[in-house]
N, CA, C and O atoms as CSV, one atom per row, in Angstrom:
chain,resi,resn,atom,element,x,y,z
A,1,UNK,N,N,12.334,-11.846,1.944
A,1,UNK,CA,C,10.883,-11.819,1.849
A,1,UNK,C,C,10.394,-13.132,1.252
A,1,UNK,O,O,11.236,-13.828,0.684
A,2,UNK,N,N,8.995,-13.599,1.319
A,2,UNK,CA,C,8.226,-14.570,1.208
A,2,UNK,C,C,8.201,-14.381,-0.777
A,2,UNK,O,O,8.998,-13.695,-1.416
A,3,UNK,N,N,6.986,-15.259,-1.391
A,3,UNK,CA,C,6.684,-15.282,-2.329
A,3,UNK,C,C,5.263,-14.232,-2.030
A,3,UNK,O,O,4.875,-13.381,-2.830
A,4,UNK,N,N,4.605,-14.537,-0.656
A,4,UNK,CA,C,3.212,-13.942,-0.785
A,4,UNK,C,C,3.223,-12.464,-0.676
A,4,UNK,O,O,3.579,-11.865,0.339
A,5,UNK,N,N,2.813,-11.900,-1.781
A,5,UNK,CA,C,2.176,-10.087,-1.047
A,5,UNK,C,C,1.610,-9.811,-0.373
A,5,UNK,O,O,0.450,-10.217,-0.315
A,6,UNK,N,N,2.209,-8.836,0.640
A,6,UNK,CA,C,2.000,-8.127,1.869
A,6,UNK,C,C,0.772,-6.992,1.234
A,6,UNK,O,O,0.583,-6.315,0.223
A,7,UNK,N,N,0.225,-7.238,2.319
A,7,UNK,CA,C,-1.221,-6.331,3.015
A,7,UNK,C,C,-0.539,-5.039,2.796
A,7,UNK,O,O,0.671,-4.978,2.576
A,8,UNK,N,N,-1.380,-3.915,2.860
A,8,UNK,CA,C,-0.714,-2.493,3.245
A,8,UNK,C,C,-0.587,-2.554,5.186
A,8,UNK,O,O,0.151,-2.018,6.012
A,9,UNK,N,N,-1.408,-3.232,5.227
A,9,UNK,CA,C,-1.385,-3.149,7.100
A,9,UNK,C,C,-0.553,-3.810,7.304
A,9,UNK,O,O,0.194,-3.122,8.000
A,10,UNK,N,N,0.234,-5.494,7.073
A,10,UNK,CA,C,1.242,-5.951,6.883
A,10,UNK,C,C,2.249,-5.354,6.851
A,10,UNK,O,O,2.893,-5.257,7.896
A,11,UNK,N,N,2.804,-4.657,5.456
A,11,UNK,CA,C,3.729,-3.695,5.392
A,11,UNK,C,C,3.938,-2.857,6.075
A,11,UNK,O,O,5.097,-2.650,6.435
A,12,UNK,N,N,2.522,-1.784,6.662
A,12,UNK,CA,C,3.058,-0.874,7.605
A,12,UNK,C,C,3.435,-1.616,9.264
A,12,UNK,O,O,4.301,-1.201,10.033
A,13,UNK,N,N,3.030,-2.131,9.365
A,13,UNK,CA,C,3.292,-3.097,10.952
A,13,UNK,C,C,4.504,-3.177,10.535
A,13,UNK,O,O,5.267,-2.567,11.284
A,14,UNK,N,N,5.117,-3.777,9.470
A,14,UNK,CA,C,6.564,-4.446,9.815
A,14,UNK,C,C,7.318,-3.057,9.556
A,14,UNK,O,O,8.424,-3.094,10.094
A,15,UNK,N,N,7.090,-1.930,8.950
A,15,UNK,CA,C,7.893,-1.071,9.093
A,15,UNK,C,C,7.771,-0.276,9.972
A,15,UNK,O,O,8.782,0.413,10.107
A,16,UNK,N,N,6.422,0.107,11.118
A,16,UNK,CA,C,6.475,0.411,12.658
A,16,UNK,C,C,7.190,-0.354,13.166
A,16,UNK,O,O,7.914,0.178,14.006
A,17,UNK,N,N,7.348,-1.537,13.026
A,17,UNK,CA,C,8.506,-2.396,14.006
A,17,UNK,C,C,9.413,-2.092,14.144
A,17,UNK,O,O,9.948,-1.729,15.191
A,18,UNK,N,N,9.935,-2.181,12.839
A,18,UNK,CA,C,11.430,-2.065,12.858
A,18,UNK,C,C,11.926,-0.665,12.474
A,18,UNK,O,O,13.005,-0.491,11.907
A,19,UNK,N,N,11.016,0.407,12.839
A,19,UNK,CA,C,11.444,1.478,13.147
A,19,UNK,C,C,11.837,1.541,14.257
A,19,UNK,O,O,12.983,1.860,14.574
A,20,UNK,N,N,10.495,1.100,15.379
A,20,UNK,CA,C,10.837,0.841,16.883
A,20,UNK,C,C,11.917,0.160,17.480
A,20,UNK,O,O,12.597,0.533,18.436
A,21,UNK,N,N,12.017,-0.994,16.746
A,21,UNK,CA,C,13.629,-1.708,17.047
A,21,UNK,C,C,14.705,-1.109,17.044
A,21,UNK,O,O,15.518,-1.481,17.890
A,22,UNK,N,N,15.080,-0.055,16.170
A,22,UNK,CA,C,15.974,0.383,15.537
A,22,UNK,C,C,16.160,1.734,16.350
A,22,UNK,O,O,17.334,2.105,16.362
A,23,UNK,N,N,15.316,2.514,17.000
A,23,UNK,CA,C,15.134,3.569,17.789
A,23,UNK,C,C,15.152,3.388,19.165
A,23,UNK,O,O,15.285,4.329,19.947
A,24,UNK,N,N,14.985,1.875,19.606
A,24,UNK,CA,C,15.457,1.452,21.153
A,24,UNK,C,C,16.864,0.969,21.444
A,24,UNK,O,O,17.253,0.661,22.570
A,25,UNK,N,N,17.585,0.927,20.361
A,25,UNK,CA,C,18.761,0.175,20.581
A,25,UNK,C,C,19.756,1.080,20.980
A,25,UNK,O,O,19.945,2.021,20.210
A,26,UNK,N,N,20.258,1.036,21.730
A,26,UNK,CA,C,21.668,2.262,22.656
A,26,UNK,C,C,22.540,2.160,21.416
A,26,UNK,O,O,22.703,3.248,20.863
A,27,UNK,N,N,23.292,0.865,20.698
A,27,UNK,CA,C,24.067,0.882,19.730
A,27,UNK,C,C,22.959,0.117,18.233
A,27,UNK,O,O,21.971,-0.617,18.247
A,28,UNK,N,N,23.654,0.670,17.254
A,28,UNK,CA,C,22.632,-0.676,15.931
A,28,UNK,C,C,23.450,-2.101,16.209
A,28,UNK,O,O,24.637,-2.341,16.427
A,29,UNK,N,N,22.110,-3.041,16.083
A,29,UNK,CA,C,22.784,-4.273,16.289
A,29,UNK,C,C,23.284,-4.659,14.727
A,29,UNK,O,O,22.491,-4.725,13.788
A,30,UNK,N,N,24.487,-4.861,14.625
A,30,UNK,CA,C,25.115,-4.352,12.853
A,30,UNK,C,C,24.913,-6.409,12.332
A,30,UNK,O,O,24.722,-6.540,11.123
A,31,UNK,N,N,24.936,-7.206,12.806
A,31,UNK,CA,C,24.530,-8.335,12.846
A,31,UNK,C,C,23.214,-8.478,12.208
A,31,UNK,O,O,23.136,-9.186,11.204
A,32,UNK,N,N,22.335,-7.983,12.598
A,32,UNK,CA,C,20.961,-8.057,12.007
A,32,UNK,C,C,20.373,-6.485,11.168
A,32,UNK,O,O,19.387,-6.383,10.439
A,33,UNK,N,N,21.209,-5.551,11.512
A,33,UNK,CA,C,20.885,-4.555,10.124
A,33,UNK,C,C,20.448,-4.675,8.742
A,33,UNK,O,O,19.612,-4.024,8.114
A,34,UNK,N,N,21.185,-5.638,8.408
A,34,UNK,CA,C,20.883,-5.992,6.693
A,34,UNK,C,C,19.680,-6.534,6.758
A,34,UNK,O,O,18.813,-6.057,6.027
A,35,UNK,N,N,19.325,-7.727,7.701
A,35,UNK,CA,C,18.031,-8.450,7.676
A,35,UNK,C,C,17.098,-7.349,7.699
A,35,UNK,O,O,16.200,-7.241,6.864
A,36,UNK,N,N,17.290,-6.541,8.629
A,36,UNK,CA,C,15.991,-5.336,9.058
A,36,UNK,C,C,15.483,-4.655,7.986
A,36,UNK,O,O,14.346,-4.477,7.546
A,37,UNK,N,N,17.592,-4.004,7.372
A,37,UNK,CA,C,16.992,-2.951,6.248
A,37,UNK,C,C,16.364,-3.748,5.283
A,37,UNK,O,O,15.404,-3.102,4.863
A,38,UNK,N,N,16.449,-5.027,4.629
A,38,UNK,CA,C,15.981,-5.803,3.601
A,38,UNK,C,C,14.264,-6.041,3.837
A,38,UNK,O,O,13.432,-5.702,2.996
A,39,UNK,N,N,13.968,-6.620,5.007
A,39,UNK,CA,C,13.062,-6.484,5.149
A,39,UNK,C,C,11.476,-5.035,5.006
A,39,UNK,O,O,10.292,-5.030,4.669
A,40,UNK,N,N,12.396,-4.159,5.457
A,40,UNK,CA,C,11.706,-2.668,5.784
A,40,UNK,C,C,11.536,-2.462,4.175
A,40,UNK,O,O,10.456,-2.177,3.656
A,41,UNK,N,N,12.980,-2.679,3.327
A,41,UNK,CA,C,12.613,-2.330,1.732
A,41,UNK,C,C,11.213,-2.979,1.099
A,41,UNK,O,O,10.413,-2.368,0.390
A,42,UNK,N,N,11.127,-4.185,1.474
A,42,UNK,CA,C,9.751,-4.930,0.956
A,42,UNK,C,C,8.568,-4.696,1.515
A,42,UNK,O,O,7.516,-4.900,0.909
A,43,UNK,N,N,8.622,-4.300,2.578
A,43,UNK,CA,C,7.371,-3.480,3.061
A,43,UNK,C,C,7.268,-2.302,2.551
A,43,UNK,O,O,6.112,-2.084,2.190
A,44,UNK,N,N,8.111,-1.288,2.332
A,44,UNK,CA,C,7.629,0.141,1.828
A,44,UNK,C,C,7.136,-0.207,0.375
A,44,UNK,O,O,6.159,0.437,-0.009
A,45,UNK,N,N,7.664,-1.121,-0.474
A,45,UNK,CA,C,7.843,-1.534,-1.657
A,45,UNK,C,C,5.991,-1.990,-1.772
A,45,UNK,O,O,5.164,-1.534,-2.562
A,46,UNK,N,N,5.817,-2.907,-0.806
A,46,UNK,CA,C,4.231,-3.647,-0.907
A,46,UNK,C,C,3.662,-2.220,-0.716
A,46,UNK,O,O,3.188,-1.733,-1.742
A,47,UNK,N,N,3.619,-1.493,0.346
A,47,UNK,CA,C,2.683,-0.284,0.977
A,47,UNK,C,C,2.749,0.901,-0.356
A,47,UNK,O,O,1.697,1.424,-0.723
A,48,UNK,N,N,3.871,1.203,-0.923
A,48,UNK,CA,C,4.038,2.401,-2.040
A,48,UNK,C,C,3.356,1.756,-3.034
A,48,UNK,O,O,2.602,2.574,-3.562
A,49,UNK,N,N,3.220,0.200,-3.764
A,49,UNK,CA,C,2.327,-0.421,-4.639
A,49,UNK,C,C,1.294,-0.087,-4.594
A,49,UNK,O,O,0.702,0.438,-5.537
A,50,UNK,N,N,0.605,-0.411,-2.970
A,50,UNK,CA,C,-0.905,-0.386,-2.658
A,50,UNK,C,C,-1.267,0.855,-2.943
A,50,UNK,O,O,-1.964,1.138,-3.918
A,51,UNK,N,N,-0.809,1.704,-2.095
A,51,UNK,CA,C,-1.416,3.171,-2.593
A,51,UNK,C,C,-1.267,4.056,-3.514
A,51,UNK,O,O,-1.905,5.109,-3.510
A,52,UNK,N,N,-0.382,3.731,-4.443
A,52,UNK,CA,C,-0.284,4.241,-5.910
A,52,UNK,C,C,-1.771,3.164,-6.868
A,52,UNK,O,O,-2.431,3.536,-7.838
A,53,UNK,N,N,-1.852,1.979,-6.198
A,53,UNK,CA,C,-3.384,1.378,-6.890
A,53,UNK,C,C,-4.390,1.982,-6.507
A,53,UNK,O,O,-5.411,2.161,-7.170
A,54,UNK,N,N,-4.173,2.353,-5.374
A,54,UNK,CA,C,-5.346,3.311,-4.642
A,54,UNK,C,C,-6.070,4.478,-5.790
A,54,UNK,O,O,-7.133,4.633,-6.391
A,55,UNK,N,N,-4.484,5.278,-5.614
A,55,UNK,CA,C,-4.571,6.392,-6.248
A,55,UNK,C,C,-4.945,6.347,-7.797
A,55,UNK,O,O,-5.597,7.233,-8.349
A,56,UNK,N,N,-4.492,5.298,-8.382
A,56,UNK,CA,C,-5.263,5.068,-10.434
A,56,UNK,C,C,-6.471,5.061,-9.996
A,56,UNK,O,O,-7.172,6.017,-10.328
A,57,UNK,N,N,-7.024,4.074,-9.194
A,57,UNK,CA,C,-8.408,3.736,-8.981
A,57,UNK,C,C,-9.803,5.037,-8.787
A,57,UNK,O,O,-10.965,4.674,-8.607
């Protein structure tokens, strides 16, 4: 991941993605798994932030 914080729309886009990626593939491409799962962690991570601020607010 970047230095900049992700959007909640950000976050959820990249974790629709790479849900979709991950659900078209006949086999997992095990080569780029780690990148995916690493990535998907920092998006749920930005999106579970946002809406727990939501929710104090």
């Amino acid at each position: 991941m970047n230095d900049k914080e992700l959007t909640f729309k950000e976050g959820h886009d990249i974790l629709k993605r790479n849900a979709e990626l991950l659900e078209s593939q006949e086999s997992p491409d095990i080569d780029n798994l780690m990148k995916i799962v690493e990535e998907s962690i920092g998006a749920y991570k930005a999106c579970k932030s946002r809406i727990e601020a939501v929710q104090q607010a």
